[in-house]
N, C-alpha and C positions, 0 to 999 in steps of 0.2 A: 643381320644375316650376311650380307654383303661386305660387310668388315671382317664377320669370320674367316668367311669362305676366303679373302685375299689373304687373311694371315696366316688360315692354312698353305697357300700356295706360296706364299714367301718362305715359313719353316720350311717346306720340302724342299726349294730351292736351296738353302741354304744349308740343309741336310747332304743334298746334292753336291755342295762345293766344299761338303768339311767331315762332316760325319761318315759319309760312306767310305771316302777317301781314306779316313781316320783310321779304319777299325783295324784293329790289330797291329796297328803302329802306328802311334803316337807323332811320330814324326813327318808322318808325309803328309802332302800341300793340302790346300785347301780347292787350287785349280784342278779347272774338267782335262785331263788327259784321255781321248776318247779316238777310234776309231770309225769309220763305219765300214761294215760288213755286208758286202753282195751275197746273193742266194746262193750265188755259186760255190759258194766256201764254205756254205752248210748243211750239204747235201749226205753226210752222211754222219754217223756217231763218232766215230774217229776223230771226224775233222773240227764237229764243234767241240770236240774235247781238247784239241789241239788247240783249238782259238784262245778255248779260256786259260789253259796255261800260258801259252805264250802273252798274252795279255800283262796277265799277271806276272808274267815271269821281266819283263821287259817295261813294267810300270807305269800300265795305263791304268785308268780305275773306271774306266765307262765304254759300252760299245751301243752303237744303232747299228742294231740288226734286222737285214731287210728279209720281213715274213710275207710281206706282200709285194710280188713285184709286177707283175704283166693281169692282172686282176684275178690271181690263185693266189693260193694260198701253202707258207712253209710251218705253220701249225694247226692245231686241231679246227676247224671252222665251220660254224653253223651257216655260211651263207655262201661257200666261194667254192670250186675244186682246191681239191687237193693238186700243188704244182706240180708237171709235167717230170720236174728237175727229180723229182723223188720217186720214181721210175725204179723200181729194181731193189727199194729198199722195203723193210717190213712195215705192214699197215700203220702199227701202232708206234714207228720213228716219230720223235716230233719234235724236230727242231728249235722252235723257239720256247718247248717246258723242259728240254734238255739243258739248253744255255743258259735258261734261268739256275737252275738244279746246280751247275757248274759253276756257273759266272758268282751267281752269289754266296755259296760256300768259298769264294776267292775273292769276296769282299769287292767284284765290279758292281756298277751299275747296269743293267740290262732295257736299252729302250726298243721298242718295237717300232722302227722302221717301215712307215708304209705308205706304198705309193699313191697318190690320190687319184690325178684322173689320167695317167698313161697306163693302155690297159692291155696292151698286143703292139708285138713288133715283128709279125711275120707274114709276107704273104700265105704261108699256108694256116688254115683256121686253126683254132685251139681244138685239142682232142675231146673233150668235155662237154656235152650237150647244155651244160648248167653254165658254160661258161657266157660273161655277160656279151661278149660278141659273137656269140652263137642265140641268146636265150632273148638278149634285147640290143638287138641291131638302131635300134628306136635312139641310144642313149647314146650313141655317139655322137662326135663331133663332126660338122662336115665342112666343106669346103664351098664357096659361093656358087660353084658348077652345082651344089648338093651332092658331091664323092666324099664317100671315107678312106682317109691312108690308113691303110693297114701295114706297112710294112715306110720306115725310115725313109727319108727326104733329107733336103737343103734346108729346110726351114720346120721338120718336125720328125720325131722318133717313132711312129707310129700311129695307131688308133688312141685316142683319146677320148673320155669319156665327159659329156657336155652337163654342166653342172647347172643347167638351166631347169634339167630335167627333175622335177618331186622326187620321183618314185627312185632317181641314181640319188639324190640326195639321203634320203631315207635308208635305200639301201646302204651307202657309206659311212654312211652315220650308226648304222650297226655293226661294218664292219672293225670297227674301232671300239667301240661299247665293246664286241664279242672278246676284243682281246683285252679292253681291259678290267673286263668283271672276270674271265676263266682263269686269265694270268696274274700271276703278282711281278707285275713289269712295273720299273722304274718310272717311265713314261712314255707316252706315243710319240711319236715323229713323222710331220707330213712332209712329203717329196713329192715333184711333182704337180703340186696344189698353184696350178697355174693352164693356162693355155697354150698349146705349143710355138705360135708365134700368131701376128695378123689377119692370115688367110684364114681362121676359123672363128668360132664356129657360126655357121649360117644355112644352121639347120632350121625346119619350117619352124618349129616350135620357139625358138629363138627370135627368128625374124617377127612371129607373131607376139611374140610377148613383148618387143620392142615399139612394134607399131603398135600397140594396146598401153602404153605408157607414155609414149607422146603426142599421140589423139588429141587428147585430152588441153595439151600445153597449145598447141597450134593454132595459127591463127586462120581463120575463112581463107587467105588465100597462099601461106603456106598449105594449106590441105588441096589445093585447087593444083599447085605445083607438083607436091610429092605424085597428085595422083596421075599427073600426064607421064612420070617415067616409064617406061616400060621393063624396067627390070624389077625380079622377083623381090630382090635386096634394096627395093627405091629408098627406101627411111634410111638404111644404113648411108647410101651414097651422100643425100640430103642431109642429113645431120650425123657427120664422122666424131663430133667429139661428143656428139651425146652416147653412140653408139661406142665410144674406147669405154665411156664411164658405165653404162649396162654391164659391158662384159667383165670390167674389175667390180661389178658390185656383184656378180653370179657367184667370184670366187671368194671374197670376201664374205660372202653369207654361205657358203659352204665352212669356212674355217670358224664362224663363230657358231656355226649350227653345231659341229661337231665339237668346237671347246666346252659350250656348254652344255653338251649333254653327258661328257664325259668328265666335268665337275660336279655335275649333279651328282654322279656316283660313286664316283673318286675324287673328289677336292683336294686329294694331295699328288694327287697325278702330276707328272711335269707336262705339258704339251709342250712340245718345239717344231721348228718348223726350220727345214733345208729353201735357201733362197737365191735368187742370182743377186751377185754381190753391186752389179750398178745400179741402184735404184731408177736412173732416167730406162733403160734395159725392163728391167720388171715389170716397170711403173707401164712403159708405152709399147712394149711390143710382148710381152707376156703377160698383161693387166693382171700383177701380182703386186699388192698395192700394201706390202710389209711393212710401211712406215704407220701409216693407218694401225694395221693391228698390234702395234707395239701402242701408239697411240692409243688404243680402246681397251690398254691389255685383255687382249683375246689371243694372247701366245706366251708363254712363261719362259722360251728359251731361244733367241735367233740363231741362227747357224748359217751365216753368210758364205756360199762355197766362193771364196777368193782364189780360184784355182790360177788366177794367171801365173806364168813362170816367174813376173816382174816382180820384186821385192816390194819396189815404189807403188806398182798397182795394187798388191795387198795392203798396203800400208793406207793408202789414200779409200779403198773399199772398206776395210776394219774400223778405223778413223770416220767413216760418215753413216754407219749404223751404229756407233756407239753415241755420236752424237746427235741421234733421232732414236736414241732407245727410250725414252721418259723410265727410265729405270729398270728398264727390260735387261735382263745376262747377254751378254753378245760373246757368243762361240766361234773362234775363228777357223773356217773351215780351208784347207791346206791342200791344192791338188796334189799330194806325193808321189803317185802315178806316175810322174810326166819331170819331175825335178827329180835330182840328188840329196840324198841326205844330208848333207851341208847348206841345200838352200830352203829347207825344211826346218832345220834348227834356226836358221838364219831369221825365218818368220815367226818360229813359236817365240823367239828372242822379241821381235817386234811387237808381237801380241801382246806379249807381256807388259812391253812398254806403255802399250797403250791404253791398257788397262782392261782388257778383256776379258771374260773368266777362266780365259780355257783354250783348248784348239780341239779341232778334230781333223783325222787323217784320211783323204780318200785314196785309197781304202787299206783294207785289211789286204788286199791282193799283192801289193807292196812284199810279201811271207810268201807267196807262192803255195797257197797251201798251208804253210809251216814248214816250208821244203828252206827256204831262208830266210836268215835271222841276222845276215848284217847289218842291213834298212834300220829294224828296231833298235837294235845293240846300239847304232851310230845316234838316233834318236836319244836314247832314253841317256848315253852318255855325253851328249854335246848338249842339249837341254835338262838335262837331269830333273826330278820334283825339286818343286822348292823346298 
């Protein structure tokens, strides 16, 4: 069974880099030409119609689009609000079965983009009583003081949600199922699926599940030590490196909880996952431990965001996930935001060298809308499909 299931997930992959690409003309590449797409640019019918032309018209053949961003929801959803952002539009708009409807009569790939544990970035609460920082204040993430950020810092983008906790696991673990048994989406896409930096989380529930794991390991008079601290976080201070490896295996067993539930029902699903492109970065201050799940594959597609400006810094991030991928696709992901389309072309040029499948563009905002098209135009004519 376990042979099937991987050689389902290879064809799709491979379906991914040639067949969809393919259809309806024969000629174009085998590589992921893809962007990704913020909620903001799909707030209304227009706009995702406008997406998926320009997409196609400017020859991308793949988008991650983000349906889940501050823990609402931009399609139909049995477990989340409906987003804020869709204010004003009719009930029955729905973003991500609209871009389906579009994207794939234009022969893209359409992945669902969704945020894992950033869940609010504002000091004012969600409007929503259902919303999960209103419904379970319990599930966030806190801080050694035991505070929640709710709104953006130096060291984190808001509220985050602690994945220590069952019942957020469970619940995430359906949010992802919900979209992909309703939807015929190409694959899911976790962002986010990390810590926001050190200072978290050191919530009770955490601190207790830690000191209930190394009880056990201690010896009579490490336990005589830890218990004279007087701080709530004593085990974290007393053992720093057992407590980095706790917090990267909370998130690590959220990303395999959810791969495998979502192979169960789709085995041909693509899972990918958006990541920070240093691994020492990841690895020790966001305990997002991506080498591992390439390692275990419990991810079918990396998307390293190599956003630096530096050609040589993409070059040197591209170059050290392709060589800790045991076979895993590595997607290079391209700040475009922040560079000129000459040094965009410059890296999809590199990428290719390197041997990558692909690139992806952040973001789709690059269009303004679909208000401009010379970004794309300079793209798609300075790197052309192969």
């Amino acid at each position: 069974m376990l042979i099937f299931i991987a050689g389902l997930v290879l064809a799709s992959i491979a379906s991914f880099l040639t067949a969809t690409s393919c259809k309806g003309d024969p000629k174009m590449p085998g590589e992921i030409r893809a962007m990704w797409v913020a909620r903001w640019d799909i707030t209304s019918p227009e706009a995702c119609r406008t997406l998926v032309k320009l997409s196609k018209d400017y020859g991308f053949n793949a988008l991650f689009v983000q349906v889940r961003g501050r823990g609402d929801a931009l399609y139909k959803s049995s477990y989340e609000p409906r987003s804020e952002l869709l204010e004003g539009q009719r009930e029955d708009f729905d973003p991500l079965g609209l871009i389906l409807e579009e994207g794939h009569k234009a022969g893209l790939q359409i992945h669902a983009w969704i945020n894992a544990n950033f869940t609010w970035g504002a000091s004012d609460l969600p409007k929503s009583p259902d919303h999960i920082v209103n419904k379970h204040p319990d599930w966030l993430m806190r801080t050694k003081d035991n505070v929640v950020n709710m709104s953006s810092g130096d060291d984190v983008e808001g509220a985050y949600t602690c994945p220590s906790s069952e019942e957020f696991r469970e619940h995430l673990t359906n949010v992802y199922l919900d979209v992909a048994t309703k939807y015929d989406v190409d694959g899911v896409h976790f962002d986010f699926i990390r810590y926001p930096s050190p200072r978290f989380c050191y919530c009770d529930r955490c601190l207790e599940k830690f000191r209930s794991e190394m009880d056990p390991k201690l010896a009579p008079e490490e336990r005589v030590a830890v218990s004279n601290l007087p701080e709530r976080n004593a085990y974290t201070l007393m053992f720093p490196g057992a407590w980095d490896e706790f917090r990267r295996s909370q998130i690590t067993r959220l990303v395999y909880t959810i791969y495998e539930a979502v192979k169960k029902v789709k085995p041909d699903l693509v899972v990918s996952a958006a990541v920070f492109p240093s691994f020492a970065d990841a690895y020790n201050n966001r305990f997002q431990d991506w080498k591992r799940w390439m390692r275990d594959r419990r991810i079918d597609l990396l998307c390293p965001m190599a956003y630096s400006k530096s050609t040589d810094t993409f070059i040197k991030d591209i170059k050290d996930a392709l060589e800790s991928s045991n076979g895993v696709p590595i997607c290079a992901g391209i700040g475009s935001w922040q560079i000129p389309a000459e040094s965009t072309v410059e890296k999809i040029k590199e990428a290719r060298k390197l041997g990558a499948v692909g690139f992806c563009l952040f973001s789709y905002s690059i269009a303004d809308g679909g208000k401009k098209t010379d970004y794309l135009e300079a793209v798609q004519s300075g790197a052309p499909p192969l």
